[in-house]
N, CA, C and O atoms as a Tripos MOL2 file, in Angstrom:
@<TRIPOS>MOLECULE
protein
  188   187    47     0     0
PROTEIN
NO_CHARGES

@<TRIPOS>ATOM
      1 N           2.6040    9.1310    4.5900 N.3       1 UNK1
      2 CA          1.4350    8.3000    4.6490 C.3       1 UNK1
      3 C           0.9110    8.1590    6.0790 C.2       1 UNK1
      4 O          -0.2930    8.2210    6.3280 O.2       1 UNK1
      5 N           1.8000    7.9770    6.9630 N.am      2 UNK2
      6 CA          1.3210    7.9240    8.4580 C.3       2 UNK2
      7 C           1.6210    9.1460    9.3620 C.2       2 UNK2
      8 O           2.5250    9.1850   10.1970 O.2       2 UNK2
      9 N           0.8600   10.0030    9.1220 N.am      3 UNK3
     10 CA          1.0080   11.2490    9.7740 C.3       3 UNK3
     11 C           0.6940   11.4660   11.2110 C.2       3 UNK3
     12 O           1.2780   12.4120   11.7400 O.2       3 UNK3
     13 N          -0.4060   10.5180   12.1930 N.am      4 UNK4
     14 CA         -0.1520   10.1820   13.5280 C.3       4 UNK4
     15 C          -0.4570    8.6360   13.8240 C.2       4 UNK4
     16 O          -0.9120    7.8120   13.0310 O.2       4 UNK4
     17 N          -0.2270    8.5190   14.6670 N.am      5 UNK5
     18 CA          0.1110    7.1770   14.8840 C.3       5 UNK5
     19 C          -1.1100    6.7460   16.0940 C.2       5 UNK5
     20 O          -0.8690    6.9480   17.2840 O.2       5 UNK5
     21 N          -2.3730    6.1620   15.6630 N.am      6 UNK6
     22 CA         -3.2610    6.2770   16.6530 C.3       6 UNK6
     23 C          -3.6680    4.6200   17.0860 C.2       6 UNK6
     24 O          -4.7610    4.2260   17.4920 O.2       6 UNK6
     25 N          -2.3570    3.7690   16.8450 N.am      7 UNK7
     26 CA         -2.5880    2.4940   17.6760 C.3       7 UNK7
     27 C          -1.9900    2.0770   18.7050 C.2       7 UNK7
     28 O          -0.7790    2.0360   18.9210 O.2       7 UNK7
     29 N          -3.0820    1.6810   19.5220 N.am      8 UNK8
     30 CA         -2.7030    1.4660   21.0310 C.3       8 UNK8
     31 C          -1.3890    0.6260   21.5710 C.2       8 UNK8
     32 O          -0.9350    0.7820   22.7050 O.2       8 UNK8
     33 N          -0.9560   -0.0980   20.7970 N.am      9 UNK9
     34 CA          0.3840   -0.5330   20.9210 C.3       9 UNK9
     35 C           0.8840   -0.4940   19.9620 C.2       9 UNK9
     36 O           0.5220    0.1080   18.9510 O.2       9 UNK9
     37 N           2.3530   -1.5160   20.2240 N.am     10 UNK10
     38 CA          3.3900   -1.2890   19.0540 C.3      10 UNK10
     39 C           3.1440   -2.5700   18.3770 C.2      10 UNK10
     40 O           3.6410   -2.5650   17.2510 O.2      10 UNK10
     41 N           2.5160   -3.7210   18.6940 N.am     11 UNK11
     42 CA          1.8090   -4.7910   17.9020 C.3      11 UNK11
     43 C           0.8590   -3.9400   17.1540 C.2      11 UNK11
     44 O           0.6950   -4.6280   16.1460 O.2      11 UNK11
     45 N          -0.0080   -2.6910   16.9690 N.am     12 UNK12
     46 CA         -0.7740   -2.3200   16.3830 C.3      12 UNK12
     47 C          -0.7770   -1.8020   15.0530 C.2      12 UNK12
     48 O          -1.4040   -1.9790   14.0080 O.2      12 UNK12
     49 N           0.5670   -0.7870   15.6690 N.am     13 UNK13
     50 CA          1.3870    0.0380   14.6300 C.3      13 UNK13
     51 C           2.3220   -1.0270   13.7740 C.2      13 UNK13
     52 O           2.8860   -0.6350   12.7520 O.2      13 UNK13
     53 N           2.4060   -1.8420   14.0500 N.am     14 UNK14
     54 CA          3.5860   -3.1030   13.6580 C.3      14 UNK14
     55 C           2.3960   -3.3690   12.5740 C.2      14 UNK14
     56 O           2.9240   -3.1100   11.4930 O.2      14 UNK14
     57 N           1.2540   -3.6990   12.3760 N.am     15 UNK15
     58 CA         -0.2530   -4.1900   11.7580 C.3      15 UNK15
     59 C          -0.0140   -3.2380   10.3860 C.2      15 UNK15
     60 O           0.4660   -3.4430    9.2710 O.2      15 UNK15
     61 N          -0.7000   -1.9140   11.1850 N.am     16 UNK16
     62 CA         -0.1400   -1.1090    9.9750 C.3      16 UNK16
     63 C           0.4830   -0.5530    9.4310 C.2      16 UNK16
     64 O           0.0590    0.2980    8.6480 O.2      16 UNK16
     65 N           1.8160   -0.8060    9.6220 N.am     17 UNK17
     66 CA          2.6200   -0.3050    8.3120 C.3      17 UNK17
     67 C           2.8690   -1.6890    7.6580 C.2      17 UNK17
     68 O           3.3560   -1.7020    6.5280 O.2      17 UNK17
     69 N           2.5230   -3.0460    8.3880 N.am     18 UNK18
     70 CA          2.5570   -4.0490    7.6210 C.3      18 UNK18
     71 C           1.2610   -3.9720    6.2890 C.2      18 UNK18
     72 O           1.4400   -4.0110    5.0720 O.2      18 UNK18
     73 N           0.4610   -3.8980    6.7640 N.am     19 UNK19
     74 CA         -0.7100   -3.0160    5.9020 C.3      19 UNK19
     75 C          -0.7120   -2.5170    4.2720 C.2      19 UNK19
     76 O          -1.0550   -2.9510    3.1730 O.2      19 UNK19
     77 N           0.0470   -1.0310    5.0110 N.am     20 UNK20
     78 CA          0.1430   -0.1320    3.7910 C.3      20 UNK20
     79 C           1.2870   -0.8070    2.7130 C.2      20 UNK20
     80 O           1.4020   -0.5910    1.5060 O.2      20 UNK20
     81 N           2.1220   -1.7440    3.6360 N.am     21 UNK21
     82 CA          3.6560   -2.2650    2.3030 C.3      21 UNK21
     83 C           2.9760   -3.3170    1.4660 C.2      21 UNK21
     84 O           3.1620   -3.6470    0.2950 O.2      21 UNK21
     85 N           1.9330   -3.8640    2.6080 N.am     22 UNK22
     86 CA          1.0040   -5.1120    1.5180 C.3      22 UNK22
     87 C          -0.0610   -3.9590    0.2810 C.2      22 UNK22
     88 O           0.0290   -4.0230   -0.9450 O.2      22 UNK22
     89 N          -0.5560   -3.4480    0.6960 N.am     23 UNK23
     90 CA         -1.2270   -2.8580   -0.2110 C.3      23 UNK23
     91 C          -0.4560   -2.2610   -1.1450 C.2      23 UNK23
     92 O          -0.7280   -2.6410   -2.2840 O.2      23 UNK23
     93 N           0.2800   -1.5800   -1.0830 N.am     24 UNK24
     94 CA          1.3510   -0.8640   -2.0270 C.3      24 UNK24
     95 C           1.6050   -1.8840   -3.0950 C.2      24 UNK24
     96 O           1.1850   -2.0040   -4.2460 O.2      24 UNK24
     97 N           2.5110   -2.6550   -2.2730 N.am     25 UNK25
     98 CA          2.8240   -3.8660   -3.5560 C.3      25 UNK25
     99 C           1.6830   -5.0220   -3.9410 C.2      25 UNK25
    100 O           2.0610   -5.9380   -4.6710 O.2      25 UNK25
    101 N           0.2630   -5.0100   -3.4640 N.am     26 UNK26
    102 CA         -0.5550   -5.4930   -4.6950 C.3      26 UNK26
    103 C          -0.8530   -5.1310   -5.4960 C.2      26 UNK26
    104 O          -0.8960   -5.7190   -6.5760 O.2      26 UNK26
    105 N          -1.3700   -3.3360   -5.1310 N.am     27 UNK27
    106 CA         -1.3980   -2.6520   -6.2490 C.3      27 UNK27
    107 C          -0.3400   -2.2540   -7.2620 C.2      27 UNK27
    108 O          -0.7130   -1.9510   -8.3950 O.2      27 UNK27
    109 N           1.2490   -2.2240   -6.8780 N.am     28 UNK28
    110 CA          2.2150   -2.0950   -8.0770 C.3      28 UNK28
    111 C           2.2450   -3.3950   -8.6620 C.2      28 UNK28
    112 O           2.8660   -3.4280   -9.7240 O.2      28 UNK28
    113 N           1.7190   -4.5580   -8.2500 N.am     29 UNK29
    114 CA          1.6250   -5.8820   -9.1150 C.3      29 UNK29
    115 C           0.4650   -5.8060   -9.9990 C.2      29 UNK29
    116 O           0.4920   -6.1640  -11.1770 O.2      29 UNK29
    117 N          -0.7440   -5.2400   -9.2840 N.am     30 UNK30
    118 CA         -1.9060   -5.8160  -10.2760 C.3      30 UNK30
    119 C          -1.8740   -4.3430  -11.2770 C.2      30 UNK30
    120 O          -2.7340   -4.3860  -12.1570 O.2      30 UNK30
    121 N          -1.0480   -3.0980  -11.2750 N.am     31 UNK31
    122 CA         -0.4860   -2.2590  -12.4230 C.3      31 UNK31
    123 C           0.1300   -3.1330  -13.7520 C.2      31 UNK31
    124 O          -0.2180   -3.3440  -14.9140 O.2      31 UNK31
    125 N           1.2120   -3.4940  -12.8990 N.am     32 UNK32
    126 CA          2.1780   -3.9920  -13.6120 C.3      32 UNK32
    127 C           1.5980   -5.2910  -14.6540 C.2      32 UNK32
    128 O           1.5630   -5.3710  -15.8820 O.2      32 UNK32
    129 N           1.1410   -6.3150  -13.4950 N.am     33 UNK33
    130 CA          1.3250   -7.9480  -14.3630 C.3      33 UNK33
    131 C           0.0710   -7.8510  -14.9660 C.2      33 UNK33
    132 O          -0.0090   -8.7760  -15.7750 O.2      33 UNK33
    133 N          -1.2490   -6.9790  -14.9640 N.am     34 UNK34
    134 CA         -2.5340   -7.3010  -14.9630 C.3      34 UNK34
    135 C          -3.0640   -6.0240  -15.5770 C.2      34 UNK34
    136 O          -4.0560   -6.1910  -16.2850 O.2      34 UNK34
    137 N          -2.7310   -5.0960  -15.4900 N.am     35 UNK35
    138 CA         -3.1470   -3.7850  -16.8090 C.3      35 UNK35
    139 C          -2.4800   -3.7250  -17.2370 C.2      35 UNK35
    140 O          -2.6200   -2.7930  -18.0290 O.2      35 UNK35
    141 N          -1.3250   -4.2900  -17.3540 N.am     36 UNK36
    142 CA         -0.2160   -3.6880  -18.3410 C.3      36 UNK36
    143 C          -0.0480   -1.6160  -18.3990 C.2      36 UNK36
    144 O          -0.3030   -0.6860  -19.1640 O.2      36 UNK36
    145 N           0.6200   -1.8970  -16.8500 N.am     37 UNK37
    146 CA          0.4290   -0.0220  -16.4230 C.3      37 UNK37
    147 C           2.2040    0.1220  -16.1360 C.2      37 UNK37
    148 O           3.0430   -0.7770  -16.1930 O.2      37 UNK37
    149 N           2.4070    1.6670  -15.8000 N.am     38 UNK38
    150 CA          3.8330    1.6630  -15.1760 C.3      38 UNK38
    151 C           3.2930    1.4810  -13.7890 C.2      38 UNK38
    152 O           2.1230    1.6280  -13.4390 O.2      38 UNK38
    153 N           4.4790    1.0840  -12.9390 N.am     39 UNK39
    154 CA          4.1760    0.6250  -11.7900 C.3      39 UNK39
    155 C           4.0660    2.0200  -10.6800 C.2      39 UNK39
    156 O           3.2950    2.0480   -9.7210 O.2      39 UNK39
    157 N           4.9740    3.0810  -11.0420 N.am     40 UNK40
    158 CA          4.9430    4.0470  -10.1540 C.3      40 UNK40
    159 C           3.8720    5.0170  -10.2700 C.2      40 UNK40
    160 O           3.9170    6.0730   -9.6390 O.2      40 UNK40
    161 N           2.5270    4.6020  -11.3480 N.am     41 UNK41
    162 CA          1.4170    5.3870  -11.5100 C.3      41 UNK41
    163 C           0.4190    4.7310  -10.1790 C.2      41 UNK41
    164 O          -0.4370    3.8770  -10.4070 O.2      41 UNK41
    165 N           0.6870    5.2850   -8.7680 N.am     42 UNK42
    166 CA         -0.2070    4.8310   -8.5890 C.3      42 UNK42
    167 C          -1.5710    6.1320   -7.7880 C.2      42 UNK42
    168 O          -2.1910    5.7740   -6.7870 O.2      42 UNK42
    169 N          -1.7080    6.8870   -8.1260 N.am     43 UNK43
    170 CA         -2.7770    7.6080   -8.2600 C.3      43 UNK43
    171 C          -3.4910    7.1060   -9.0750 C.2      43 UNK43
    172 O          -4.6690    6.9350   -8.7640 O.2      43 UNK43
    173 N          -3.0120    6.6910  -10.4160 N.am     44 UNK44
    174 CA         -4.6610    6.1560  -11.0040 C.3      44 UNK44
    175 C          -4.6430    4.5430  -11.1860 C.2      44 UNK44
    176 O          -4.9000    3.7630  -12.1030 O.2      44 UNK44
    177 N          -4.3420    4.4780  -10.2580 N.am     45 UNK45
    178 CA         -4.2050    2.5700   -9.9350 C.3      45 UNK45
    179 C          -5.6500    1.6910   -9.8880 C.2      45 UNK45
    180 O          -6.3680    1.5340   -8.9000 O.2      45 UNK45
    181 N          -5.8380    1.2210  -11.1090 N.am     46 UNK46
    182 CA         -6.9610   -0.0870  -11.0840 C.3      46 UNK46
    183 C          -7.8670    1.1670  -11.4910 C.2      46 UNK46
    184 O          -8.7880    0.4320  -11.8470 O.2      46 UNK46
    185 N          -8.2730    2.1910  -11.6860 N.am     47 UNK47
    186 CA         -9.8640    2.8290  -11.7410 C.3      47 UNK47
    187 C          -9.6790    2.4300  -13.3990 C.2      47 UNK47
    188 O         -10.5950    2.6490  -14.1920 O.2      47 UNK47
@<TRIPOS>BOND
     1     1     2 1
     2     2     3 1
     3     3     4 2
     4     3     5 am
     5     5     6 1
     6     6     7 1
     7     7     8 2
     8     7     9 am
     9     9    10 1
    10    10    11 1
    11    11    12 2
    12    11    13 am
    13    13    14 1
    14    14    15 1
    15    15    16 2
    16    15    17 am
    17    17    18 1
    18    18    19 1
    19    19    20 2
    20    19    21 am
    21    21    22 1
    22    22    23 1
    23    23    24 2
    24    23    25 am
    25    25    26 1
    26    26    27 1
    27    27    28 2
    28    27    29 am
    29    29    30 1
    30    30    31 1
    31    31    32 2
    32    31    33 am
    33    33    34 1
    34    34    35 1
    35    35    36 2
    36    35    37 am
    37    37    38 1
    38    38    39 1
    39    39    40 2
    40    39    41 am
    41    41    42 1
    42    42    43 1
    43    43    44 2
    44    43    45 am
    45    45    46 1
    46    46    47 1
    47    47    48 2
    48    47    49 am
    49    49    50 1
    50    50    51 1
    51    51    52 2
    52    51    53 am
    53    53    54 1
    54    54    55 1
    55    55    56 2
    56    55    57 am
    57    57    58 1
    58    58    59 1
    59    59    60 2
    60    59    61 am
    61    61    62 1
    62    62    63 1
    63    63    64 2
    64    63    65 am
    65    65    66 1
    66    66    67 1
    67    67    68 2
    68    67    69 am
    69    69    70 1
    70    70    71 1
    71    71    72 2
    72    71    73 am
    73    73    74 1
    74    74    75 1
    75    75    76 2
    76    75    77 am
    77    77    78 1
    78    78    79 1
    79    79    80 2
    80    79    81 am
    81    81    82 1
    82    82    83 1
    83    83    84 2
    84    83    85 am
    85    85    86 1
    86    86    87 1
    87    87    88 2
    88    87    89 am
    89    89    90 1
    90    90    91 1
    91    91    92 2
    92    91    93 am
    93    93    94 1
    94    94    95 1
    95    95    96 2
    96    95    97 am
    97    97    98 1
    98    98    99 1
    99    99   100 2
   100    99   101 am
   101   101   102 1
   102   102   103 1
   103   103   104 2
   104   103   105 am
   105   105   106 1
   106   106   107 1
   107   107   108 2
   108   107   109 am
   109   109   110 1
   110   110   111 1
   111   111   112 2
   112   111   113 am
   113   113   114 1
   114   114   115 1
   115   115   116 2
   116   115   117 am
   117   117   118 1
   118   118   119 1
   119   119   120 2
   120   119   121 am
   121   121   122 1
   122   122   123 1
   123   123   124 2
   124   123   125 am
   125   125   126 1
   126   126   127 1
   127   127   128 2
   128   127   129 am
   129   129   130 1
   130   130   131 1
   131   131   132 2
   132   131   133 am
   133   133   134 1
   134   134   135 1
   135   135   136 2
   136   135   137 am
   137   137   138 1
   138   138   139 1
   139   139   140 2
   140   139   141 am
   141   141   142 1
   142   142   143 1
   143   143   144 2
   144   143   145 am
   145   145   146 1
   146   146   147 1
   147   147   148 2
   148   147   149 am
   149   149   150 1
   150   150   151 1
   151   151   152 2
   152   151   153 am
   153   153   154 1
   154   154   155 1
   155   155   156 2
   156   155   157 am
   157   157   158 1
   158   158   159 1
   159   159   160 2
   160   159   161 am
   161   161   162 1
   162   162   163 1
   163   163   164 2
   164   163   165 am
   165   165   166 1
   166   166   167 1
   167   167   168 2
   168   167   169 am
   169   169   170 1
   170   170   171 1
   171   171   172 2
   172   171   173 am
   173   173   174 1
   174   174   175 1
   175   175   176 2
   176   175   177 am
   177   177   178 1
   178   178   179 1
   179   179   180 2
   180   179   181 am
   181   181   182 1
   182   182   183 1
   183   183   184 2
   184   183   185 am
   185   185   186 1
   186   186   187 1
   187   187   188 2
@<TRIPOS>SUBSTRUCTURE
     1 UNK1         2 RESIDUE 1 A UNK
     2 UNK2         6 RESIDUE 1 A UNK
     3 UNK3        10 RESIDUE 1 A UNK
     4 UNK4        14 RESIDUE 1 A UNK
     5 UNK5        18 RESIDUE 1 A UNK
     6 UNK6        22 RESIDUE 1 A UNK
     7 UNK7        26 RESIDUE 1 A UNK
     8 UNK8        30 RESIDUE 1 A UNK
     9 UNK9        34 RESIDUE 1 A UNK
    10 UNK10       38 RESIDUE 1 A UNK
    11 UNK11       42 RESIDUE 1 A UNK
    12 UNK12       46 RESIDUE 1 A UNK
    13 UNK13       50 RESIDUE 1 A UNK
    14 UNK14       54 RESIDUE 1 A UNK
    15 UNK15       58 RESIDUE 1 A UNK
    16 UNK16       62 RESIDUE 1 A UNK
    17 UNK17       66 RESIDUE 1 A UNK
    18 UNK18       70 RESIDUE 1 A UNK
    19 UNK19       74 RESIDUE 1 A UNK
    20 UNK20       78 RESIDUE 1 A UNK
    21 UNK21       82 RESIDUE 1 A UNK
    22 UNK22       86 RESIDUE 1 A UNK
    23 UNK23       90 RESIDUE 1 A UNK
    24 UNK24       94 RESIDUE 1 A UNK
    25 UNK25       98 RESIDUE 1 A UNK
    26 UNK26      102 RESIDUE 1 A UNK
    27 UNK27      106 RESIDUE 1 A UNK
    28 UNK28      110 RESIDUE 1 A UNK
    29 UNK29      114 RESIDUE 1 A UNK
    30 UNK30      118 RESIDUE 1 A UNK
    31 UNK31      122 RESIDUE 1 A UNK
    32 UNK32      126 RESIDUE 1 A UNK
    33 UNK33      130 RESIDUE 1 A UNK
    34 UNK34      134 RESIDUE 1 A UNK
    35 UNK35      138 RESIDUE 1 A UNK
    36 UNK36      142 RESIDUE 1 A UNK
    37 UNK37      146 RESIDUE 1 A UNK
    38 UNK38      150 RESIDUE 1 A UNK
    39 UNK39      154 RESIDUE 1 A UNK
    40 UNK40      158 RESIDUE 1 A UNK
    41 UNK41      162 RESIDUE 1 A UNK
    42 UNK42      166 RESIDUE 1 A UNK
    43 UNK43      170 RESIDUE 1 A UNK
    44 UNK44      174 RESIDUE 1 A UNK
    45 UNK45      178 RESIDUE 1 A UNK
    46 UNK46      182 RESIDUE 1 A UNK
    47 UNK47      186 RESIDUE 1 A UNK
């Protein structure tokens, strides 16, 4: 997922991978508790 790393510090990079773990797990929640989906589908997540 993070193939270069283009923030100016390590508070930056600290941002986003905090980021991508928040996004990950809203979307395996709103799969799960709220479409009634499997959770590891997430290519077709919410469309």
């Amino acid at each position: 997922m993070i193939k270069r790393n283009y923030a100016k510090s390590f508070e930056g990079f600290k941002t986003r991978i905090f980021s991508k773990i928040t996004s990950l797990t809203l979307i395996q929640y709103i799969n799960k508790f709220i479409l009634n989906r499997e959770i590891h589908n997430l290519k077709a997540s919410i469309i």
